[in-house]
MIKEDO-646009 format. One record per residue: residue in three letters; y, z, x of N, C-alpha, C, CB in turn. Coordinates in steps of 0.05 Angstrom, whole numbers, plus 5000, padded with zeros to 4 digits. Each point is the difference from the previous one (the first is absolute). Glycine has a CB too. Layout:
AlaYZXYZXYZXYZX
...
END
This chain:
Unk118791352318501950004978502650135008496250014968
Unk504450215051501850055002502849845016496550354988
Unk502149455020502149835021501049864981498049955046
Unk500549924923499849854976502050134992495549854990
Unk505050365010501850274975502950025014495350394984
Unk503349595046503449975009501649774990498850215042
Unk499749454969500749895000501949834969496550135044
Unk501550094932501349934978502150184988496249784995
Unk504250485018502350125008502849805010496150385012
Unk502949465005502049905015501649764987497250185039
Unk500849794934500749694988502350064980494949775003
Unk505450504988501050014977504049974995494750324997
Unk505349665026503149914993500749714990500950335037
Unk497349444961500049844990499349934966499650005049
Unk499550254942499150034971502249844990497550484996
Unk505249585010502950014982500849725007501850535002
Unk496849305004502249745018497849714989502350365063
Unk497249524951499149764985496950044980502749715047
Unk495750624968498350014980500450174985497449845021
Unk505050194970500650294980499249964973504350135025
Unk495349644955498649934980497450054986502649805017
Unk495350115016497449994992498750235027500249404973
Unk501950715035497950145017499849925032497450024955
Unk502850185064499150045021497149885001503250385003
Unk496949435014496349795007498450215013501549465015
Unk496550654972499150165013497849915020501750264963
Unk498849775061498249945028496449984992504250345033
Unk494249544982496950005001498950195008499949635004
Unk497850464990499650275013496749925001504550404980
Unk494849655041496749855009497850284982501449725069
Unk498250214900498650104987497049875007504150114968
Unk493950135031497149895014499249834981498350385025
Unk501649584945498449914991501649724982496850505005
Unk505149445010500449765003498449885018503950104987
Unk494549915036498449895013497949884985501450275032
Unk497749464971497349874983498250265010500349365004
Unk498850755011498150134997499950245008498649664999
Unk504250484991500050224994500450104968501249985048
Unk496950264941500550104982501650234996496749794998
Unk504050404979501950145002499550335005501949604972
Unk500650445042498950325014499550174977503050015046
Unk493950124938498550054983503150305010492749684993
Unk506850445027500950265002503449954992495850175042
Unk504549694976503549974982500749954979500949895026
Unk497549964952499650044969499350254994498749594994
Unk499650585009499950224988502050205004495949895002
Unk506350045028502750215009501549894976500450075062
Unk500349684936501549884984499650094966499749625041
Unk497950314950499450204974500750244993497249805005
Unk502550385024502350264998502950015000496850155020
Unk504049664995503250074995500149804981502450175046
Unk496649784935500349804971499750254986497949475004
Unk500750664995498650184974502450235004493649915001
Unk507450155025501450245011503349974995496050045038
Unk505349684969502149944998500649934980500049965034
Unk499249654961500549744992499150134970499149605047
Unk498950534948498949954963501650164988495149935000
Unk506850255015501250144987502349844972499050315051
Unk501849424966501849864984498549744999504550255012
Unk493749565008499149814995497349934986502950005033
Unk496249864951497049964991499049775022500750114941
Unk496249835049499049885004497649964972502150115053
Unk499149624940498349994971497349925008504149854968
Unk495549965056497949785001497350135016503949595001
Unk497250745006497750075027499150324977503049765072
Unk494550164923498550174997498550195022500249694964
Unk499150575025499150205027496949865011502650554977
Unk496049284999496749945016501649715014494750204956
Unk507449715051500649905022500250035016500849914987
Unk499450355023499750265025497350015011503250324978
Unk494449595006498350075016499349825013499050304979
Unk499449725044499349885021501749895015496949984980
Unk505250075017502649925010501050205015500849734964
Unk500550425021501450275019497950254988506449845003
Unk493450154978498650224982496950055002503749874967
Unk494850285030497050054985499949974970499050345036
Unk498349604949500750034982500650334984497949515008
Unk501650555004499750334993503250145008493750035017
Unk507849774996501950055017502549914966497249865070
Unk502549914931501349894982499750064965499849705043
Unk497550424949500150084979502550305008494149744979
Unk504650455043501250204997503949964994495150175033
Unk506249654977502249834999500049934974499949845044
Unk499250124943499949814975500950314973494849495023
Unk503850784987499150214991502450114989496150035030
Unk506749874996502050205004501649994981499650005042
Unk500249784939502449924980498149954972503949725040
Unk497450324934499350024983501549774983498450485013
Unk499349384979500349704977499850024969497649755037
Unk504150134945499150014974497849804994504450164989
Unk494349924996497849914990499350014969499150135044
Unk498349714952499350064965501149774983500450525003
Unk499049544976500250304971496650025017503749864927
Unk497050455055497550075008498950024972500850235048
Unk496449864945498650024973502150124979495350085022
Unk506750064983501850094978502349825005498650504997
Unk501949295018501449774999502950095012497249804957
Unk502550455063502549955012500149995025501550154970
Unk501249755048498949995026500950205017499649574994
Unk498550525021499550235028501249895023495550184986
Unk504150075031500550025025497349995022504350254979
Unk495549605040496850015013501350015029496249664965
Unk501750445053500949945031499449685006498550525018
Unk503049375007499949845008496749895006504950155011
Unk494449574984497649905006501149775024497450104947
Unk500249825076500149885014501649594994495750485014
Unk503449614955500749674990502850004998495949894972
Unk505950365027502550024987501849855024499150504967
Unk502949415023502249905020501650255001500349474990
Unk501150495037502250235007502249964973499649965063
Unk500450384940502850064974502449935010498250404978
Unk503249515008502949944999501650255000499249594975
Unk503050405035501250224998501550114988499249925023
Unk501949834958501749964981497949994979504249775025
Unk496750334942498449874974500649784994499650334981
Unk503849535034500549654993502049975016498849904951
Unk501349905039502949895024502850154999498449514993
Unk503150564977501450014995500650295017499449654960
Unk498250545030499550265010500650005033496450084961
Unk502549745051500449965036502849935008495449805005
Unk506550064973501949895005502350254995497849504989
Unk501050664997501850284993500550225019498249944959
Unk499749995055499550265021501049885035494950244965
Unk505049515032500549955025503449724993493050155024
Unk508750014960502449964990500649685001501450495013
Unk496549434974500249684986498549875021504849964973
Unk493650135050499049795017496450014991504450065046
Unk495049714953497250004987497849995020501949764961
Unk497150415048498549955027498249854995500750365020
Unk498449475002498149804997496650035005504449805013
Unk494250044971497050125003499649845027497850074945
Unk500350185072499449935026497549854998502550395022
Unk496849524961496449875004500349715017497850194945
Unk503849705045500549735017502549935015497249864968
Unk504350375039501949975013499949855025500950354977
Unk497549655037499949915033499349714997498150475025
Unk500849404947500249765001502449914982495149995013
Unk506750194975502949894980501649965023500250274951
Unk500549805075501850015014499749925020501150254982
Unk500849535016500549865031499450215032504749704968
Unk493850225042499050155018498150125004502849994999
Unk496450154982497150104983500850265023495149504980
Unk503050505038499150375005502950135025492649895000
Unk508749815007502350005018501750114987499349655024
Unk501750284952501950094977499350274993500549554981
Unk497250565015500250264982499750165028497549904943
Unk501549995086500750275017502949965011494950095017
Unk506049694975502450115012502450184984498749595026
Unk501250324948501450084982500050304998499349564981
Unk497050565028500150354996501450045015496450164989
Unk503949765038500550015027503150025005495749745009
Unk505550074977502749935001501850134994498649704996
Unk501550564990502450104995500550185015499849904962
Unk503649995039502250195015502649964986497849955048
Unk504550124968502150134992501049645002500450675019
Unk501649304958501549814996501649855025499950254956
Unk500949595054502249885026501650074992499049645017
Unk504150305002502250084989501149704979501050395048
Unk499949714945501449904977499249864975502250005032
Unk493850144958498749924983500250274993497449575011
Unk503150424960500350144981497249974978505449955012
Unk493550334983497349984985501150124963496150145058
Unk503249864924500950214972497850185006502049674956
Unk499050495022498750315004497649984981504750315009
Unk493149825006497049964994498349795005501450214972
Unk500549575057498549774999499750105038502349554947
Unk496550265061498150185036501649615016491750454982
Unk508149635044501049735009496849915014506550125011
Unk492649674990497549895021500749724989495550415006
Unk505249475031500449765001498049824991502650145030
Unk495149844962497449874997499749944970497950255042
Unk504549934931500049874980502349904996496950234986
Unk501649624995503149744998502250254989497549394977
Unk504650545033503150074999499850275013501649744954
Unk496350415060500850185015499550264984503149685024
Unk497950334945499450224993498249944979503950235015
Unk494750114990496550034976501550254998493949755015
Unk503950234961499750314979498650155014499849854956
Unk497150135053499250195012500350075030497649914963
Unk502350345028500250165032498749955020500850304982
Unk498649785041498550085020498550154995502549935023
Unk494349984979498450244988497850035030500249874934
Unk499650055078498949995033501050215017499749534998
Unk499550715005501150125030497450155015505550134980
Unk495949905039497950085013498250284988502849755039
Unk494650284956498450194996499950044969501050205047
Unk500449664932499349954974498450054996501549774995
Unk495950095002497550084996498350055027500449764956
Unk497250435033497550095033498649804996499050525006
Unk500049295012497349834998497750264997501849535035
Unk496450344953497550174998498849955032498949934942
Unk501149865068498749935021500550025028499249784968
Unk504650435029501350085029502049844996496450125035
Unk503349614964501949825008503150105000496449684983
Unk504850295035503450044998500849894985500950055033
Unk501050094947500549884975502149975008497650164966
Unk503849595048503049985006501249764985499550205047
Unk502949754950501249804981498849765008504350234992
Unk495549695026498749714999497249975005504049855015
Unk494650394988496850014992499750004977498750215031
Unk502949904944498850084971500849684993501050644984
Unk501449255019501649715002497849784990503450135045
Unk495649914989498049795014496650084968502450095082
Unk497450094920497450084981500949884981498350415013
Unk503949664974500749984961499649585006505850604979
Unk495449415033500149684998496949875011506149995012
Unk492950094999497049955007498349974969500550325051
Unk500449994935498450034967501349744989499650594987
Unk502949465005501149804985498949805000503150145003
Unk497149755026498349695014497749974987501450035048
Unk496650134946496849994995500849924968497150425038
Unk503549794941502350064984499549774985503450275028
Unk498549554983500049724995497949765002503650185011
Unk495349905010497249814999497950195017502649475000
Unk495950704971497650155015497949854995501450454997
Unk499049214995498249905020500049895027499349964964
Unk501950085055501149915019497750015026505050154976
Unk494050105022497149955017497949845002500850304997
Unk498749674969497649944997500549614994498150624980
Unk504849355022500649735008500049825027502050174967
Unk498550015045498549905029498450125011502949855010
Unk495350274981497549985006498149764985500950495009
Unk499449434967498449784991500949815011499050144963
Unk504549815038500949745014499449995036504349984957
Unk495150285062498749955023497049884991503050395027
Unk495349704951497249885002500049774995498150334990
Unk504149564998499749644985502249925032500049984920
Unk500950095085500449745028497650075014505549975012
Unk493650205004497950065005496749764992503750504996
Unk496849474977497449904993501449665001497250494965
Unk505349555030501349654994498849935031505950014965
Unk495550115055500349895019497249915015504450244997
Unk492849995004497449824994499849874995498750154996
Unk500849814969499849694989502149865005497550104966
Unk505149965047500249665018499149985020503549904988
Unk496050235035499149975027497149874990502850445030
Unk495349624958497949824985499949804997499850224984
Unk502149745002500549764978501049695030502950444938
Unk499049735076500949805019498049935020504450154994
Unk492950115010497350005007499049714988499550564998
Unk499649494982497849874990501949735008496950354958
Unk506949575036499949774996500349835022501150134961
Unk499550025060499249915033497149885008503150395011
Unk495749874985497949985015497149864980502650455034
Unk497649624944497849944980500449704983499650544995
Unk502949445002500349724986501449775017500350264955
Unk500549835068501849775016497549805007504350335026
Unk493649694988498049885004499449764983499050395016
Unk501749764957499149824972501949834989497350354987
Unk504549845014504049735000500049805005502650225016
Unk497449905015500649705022497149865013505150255021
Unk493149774953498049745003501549685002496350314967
Unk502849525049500549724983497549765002505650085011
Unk495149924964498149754990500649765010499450204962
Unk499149655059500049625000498649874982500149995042
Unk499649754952498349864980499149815025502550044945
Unk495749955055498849805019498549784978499050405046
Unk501649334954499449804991496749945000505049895013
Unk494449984972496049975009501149665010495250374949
Unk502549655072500149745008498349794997502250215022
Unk497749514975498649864987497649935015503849894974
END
């Protein structure tokens, strides 16, 4: 990844010129589980879940990913209730018909950070941040786009001018976003050692996201490896039987032999 980080370093003076509209094309980056038969790095979803919970939830939701989506995935279940524990949900009426406060249950979806939109749009001075549940499939590029975009910010070229409170990264359309740079090195500790450097936490957040979006994604090719798998038997069979078992019987031919008098 780091030769990846240079190289998209190196792209950005073009943000301002024929792709200054829609964005800097952000390069391919050989993600494993794009491979037919690779699944997704279980451990880099769970790094990624941390710098989501650590950084990203501070201002972004995720409406569609509940915490018992965690388990068996990155989480235990014991792992993910405890997660579920840390935040407190309204609930009820209760028998006196009003509604309480309860800890988090495993069924609950991640809290928002905001109570509504308007509220998110106040604090982060009219820009409405976007829910990350399906981001990596809203955007052209999918997991290429959101690592490059963490990745991408730097200091403006000469003679691009940014307004005040807006960040320059060539990778969104017109160059300038609302949000900052929230990636540096040592942000968050992995639980697991891992070097938490800007394009390791990068590489993780977009890994979660990736799942995020389709946490069925494993268990889709694994059924779709067992059905080619079984297709491809029953044809090797099928072209079996129609070779060797019915050709015999095909290409019979019948004469009529006349009776003679």
């Amino acid at each position: 990844m780091t030769a990846t980080y240079a190289y998209l370093q190196k792209q950005s003076a073009q943000a301002h010129t024929e792709t200054g509209e829609t964005g800097l094309h952000a390069p391919h980056l050989p993600w494993e589980h794009h491979s037919p038969f690779k699944t997704f790095d279980h451990a880099a979803i769970r790094r990624g879940y941390q710098v989501y919970k650590e950084v990203c939830a501070a201002c972004h939701s995720m409406d569609r990913i509940a915490f018992r989506n965690l388990i068996g995935v990155s989480h235990t279940s014991d792992e993910a209730k405890s997660q579920a524990e840390e935040f407190e949900y309204q609930d009820g009426p209760n028998d006196e018909g009003e509604m309480f406060q309860r800890p988090g249950k495993p069924a609950d979806y991640f809290p928002r950070p905001y109570a509504n939109d308007e509220a998110a749009r106040a604090a982060n001075g009219g820009s409405l941040p976007p829910d990350l549940s399906l981001m990596v499939k809203a955007r052209h590029g999918g997991e290429d786009y959101v690592f490059a975009l963490l990745t991408g910010y730097e200091d403006p070229p000469a003679g691009v001018e940014i307004r005040d409170g807006l960040n320059y990264n060539p990778y969104f359309p017109g160059g300038s976003i609302s949000m900052a740079r929230t990636l540096f090195d040592g942000v968050v500790e992995y639980e697991d050692g891992t070097p938490a450097t800007t394009i390791q936490m990068a590489k993780d957040v977009t890994t979660f996201l990736a799942w995020a979006a389709e946490p069925e994604h494993d268990d889709r090719k694994r059924l779709g490896l067992k059905a080619v798998i079984i297709l491809s038997a029953l044809t090797a069979l099928s072209v079996w039987l129609k070779r060797f078992k019915w050709a015999a019987l095909k290409n019979r031919k019948f004469r009529f032999i006349p009776p003679t008098k």
